[in-house]
C-alpha positions in Angstrom: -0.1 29.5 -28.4 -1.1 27.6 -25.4 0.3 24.5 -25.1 0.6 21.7 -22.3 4.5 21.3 -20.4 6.6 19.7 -18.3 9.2 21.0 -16.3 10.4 19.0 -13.8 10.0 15.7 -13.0 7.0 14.3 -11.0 5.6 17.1 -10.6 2.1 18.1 -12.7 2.0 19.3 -16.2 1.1 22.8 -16.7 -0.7 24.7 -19.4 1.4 27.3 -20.9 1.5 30.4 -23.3 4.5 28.8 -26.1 6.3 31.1 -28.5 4.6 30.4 -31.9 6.9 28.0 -33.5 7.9 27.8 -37.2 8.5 25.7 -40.1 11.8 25.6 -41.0 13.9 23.8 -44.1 12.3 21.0 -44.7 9.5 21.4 -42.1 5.8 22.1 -41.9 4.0 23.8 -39.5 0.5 22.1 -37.9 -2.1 23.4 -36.6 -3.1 20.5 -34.3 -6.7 19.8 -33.9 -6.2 16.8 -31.7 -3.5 14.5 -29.6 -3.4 11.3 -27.8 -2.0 9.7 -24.7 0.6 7.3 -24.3 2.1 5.7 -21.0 5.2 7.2 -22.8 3.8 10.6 -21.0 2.9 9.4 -17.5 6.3 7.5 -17.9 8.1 10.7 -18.4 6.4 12.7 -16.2 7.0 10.4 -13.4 11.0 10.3 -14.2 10.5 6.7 -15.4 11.8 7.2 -18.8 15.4 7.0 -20.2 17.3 10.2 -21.4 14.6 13.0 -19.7 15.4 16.4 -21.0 13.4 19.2 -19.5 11.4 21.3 -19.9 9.3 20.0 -22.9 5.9 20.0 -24.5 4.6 16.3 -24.3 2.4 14.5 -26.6 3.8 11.9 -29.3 0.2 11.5 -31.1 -1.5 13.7 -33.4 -3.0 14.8 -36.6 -4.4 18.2 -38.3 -4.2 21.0 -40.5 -0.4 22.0 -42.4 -0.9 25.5 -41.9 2.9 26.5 -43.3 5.8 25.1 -45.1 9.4 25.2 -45.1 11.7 26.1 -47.7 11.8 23.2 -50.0 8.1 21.6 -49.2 6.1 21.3 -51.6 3.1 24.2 -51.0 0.2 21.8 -52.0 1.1 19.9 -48.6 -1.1 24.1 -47.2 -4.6 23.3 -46.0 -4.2 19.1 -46.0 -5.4 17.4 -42.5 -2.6 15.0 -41.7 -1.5 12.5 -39.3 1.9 12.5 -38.0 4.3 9.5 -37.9 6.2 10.3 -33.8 9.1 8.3 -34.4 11.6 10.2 -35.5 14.9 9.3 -37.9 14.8 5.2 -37.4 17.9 4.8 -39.5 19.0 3.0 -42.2 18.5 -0.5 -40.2 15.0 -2.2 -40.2 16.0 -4.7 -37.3 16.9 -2.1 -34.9 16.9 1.7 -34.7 19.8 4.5 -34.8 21.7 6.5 -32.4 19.7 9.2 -34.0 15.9 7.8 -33.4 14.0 9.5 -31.0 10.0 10.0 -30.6 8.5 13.0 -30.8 7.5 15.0 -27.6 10.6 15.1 -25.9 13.4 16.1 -26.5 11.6 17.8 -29.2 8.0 19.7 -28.6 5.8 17.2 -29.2 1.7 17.5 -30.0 0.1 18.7 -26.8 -0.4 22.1 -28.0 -2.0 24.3 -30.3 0.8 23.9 -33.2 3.5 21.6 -34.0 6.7 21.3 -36.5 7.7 18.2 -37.8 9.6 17.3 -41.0 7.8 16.5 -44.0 9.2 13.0 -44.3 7.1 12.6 -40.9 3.5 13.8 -42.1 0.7 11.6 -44.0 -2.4 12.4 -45.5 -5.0 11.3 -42.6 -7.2 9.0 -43.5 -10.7 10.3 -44.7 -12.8 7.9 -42.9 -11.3 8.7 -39.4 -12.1 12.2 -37.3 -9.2 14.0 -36.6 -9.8 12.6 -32.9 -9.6 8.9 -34.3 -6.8 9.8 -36.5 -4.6 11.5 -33.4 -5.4 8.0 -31.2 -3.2 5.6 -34.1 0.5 6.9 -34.5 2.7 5.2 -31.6 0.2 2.3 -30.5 -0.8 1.3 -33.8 2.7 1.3 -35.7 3.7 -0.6 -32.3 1.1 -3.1 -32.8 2.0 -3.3 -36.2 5.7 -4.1 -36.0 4.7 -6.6 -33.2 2.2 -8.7 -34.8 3.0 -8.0 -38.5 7.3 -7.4 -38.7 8.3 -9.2 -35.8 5.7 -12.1 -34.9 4.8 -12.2 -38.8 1.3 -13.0 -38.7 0.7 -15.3 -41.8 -2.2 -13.3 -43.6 -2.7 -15.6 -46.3 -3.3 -19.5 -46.4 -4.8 -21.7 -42.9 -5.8 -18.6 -40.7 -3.7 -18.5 -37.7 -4.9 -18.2 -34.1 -3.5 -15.4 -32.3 -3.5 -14.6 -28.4 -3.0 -10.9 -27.6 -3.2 -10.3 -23.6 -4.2 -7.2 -21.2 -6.9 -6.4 -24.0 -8.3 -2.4 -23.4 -4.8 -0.6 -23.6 -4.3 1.0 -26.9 -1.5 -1.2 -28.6 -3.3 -4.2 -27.7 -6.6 -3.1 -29.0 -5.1 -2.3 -32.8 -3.3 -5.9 -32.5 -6.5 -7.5 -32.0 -7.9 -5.0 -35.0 -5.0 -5.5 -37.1 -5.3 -9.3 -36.7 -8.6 -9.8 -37.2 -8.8 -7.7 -40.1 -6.0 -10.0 -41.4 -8.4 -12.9 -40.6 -6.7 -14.5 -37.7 -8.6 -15.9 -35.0 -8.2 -14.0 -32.2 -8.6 -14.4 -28.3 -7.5 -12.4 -25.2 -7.3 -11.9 -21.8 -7.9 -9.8 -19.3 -8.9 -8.9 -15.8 -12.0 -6.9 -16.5 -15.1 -9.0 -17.9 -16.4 -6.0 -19.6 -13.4 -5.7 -21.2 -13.6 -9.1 -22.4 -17.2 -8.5 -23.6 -16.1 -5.4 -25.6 -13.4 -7.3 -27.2 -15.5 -10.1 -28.3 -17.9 -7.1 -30.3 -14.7 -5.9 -32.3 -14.1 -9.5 -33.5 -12.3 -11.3 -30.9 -13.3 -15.3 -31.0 -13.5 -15.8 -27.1 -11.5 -14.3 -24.4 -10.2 -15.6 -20.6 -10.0 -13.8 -16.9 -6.4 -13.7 -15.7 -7.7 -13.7 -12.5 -9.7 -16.9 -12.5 -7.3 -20.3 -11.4 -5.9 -22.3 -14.6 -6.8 -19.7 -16.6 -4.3 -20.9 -19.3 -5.7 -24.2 -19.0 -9.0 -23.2 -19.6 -7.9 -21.0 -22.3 -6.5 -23.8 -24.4 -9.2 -25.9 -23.7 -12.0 -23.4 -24.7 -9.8 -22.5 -28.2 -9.7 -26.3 -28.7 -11.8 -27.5 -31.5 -9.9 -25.4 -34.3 -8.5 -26.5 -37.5 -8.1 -30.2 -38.9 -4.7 -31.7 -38.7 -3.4 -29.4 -36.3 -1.8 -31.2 -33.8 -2.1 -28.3 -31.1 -5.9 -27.2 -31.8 -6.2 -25.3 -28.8 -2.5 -23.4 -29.0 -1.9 -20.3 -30.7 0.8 -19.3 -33.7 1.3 -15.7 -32.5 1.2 -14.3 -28.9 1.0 -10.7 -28.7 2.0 -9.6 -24.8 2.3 -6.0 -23.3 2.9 -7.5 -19.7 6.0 -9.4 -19.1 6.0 -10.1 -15.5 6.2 -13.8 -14.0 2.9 -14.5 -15.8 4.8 -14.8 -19.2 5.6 -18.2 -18.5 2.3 -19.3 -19.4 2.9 -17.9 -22.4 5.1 -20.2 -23.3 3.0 -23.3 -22.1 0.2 -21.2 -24.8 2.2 -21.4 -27.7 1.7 -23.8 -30.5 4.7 -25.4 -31.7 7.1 -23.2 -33.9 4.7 -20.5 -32.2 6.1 -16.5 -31.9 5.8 -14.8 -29.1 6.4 -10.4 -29.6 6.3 -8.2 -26.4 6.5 -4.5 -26.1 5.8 -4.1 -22.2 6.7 -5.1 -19.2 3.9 -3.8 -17.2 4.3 -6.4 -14.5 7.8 -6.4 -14.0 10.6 -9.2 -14.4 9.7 -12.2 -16.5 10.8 -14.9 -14.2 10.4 -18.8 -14.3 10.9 -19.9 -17.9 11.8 -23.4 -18.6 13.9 -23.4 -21.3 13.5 -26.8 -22.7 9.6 -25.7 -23.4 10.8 -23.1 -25.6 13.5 -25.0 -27.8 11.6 -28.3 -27.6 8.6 -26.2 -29.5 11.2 -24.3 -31.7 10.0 -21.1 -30.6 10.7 -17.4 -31.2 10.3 -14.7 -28.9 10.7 -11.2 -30.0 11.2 -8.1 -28.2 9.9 -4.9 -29.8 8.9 -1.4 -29.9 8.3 1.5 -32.5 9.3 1.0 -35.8 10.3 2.3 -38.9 9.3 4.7 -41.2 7.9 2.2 -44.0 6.0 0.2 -41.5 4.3 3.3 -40.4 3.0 3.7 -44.2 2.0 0.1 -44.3 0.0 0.3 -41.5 -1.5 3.3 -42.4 -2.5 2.0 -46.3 -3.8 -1.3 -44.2 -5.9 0.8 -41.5 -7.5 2.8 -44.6 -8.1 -0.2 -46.9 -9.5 -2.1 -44.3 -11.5 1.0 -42.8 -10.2 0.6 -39.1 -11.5 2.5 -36.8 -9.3 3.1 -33.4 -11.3 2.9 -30.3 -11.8 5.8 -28.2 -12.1 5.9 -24.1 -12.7 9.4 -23.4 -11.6 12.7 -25.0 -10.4 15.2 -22.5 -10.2 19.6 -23.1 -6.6 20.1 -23.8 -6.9 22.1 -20.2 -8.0 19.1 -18.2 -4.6 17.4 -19.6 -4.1 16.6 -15.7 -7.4 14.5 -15.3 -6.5 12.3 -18.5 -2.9 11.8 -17.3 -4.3 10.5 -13.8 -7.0 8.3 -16.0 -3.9 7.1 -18.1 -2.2 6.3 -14.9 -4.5 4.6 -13.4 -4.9 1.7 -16.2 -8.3 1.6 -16.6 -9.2 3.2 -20.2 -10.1 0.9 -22.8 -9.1 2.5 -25.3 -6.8 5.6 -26.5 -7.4 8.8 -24.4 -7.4 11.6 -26.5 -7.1 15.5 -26.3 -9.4 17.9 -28.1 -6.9 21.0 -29.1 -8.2 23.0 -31.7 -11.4 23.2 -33.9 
């Protein structure tokens, strides 16, 4: 089977001839018809990523058809398109994950090639409104998303909407928070650097959005997402802040946040977060939450919320599984908005 590997460390990815793989106790066998990018594969690739065991088939993301079961899988799972949950054994332990967890596409073979084994407990029926293309794009940013703004940050989704900040909008864990939450019916706003961005935002739901590159940007944030909700003392502050950044610019995050506001991160794109004051966070009783993954069960509850809701994950570009090279240089280079994606098979 061909398939797409890495086999040393900052050097390119290579498009290979694999040994056909098979299902073994418990397993099932894919045939995958498409996969999806993460920064988890640049990050890899460029040595940047804890516990690097080469060489390895890369690719966390994907969905398609079982093609063959272990022993003691049930047959009827033959012939059904699926999407595949990447991480792998989370443990007994909702708050935090095992010795054993690890996310598919290294160590183990992961989805960037023609087939793939998993265990059944990690398949689920894809969703029959997506393409197997949108279906490959949701895995690992979408149940990160999830556990950010839904577990950890624990958007209310009943009651007094609540307003809800998600920064660096386009990258694809920030894009399913804003879908997520506005699906929830939160009022949403963002930031970015990129006006189009912005715009594009704003036509999936988003309220308003603000340039991190203009001057006060946070002042003018909070002014223009003034003019909210009666009674609330901080009309132009948000409940739940949902940041993939970290950097020195997550102090304004803080100044952002309404009282007894939660703040959930899952990046630190910019580097160290520097210059917190820490009587603005325990004057507003504030929580901030570091996060990533999650568990099994959340990855079923977002799934069951992305089809009842019909979500639809947005798509930047879909690359030929042998221009794997040009996608990771596009992933790379930050400006997708949007999960890149790989056509495999069909």
């Amino acid at each position: 089977m061909k398939a797409i590997q890495l086999t040393e460390k900052k050097q390119p990815v290579q498009l290979i001839d694999a040994p056909m793989p098979t299902a073994g106790p418990g397993d099932v066998l894919i045939k995958v018809d498409a996969a999806a990018l993460n920064h988890r594969d640049v990050f890899v690739q460029q040595g940047m990523y804890p516990g690097i065991k080469l060489p390895a088939i890369l690719g966390s993301d994907g969905a398609g058809v079982v093609v063959a079961v272990g022993e003691g899988v049930d047959t009827a799972w033959r012939g059904q398109a699926v999407i595949i949950n990447p991480g792998l054994n989370w443990g007994d332990n909702p708050r935090f994950y095992g010795p054993d967890f690890r996310i598919l596409g290294m160590p183990d073979n992961g989805t960037f090639a023609e087939y793939v084994v998993v265990n059944k407990n990690y398949i689920h029926h894809k969703p029959a409104h997506l393409s197997f293309e949108q279906a490959a794009a949701l895995p690992l940013a979408g149940l990160t998303a999830w556990r950010a703004l839904m577990t950890r940050a624990a958007l209310h989704t009943s009651g007094t909407p609540e307003k809800v900040l998600i920064t660096g909008i386009g990258g694809g864990a920030a894009l399913f928070a804003l879908q997520f939450a506005v699906a929830a019916g939160a009022e949403v706003w963002v930031t970015s650097g990129s006006e189009e961005k912005l715009a594009r935002a704003k036509a999936l739901g988003a309220t308003g959005g603000i340039n991190y590159r203009d001057a006060d940007w946070a002042k003018t944030l909070i002014t223009e997402a003034d003019g909210g909700r009666v009674g609330n003392p901080a009309r132009g502050y948000f409940d739940v802040i949902i940041d993939s950044a970290g950097g020195p610019g997550f102090a304004k995050l803080i100044d952002l946040a309404a009282p007894g506001g939660r703040i959930a991160f899952f990046g630190g794109t910019t580097g160290t977060i520097t210059d917190i004051i820490p009587p603005k966070v325990f004057f507003k009783q504030l929580s901030i939450f570091g996060t990533t993954m999650g568990t099994e069960h959340e990855f079923a509850a977002m799934l069951s919320f992305v089809d009842t809701h019909k979500i639809v994950p947005v798509l930047d570009e879909v690359f030929p599984l042998f221009d794997i090279e040009q996608a990771m240089k596009k992933m790379d280079g930050g400006k997708q908005f949007g999960k890149i994606v790989l056509k495999i098979n069909g």
